[in-house]
N, C-alpha and C positions, 0 to 999 in steps of 0.2 A: 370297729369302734369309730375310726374314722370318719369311715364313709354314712354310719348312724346319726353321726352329729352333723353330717354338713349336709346330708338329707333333709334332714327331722327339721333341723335347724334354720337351712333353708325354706322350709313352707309354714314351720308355726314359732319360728325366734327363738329366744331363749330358752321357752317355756320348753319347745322341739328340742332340743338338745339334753335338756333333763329327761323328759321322757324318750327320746330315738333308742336311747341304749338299751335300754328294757325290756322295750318295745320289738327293737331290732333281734335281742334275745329270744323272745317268746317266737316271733317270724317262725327264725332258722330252727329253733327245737321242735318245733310242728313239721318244717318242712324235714325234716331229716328224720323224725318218725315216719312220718307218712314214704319217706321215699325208701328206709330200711323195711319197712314192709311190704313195698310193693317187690322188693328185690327177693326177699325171702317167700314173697309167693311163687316166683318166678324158681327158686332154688337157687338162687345167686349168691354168693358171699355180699356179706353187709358191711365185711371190713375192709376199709379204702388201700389196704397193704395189699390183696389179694389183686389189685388192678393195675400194680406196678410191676415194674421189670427190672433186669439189673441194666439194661437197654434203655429204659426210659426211666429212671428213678421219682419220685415223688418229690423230690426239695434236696 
């Protein structure tokens, strides 16, 4: 959300900052389709658990 608003915000003011977040929304929900699909062509797991370790945890 952040990084939306000081993006957005930065190149079109105000106006950027109302619409980045939305905006920024609609981005990442494309790009995370398109990328769980390229994965499941591929036969890969699509769920970001499955790429963790107890060696390298997630957060």
């Amino acid at each position: 959300v952040i990084f939306a608003i000081l993006l957005f915000g930065g190149y079109f003011g105000v106006f950027g900052m109302f619409v980045g977040v939305p905006a920024f929304a609609v981005i990442y929900s494309v790009l995370k389709i398109w990328m769980e699909g390229r994965l499941s062509r591929k036969n890969m797991p699509t769920d970001t658990k499955s790429y963790a370790s107890e060696d390298h945890p997630l957060l």
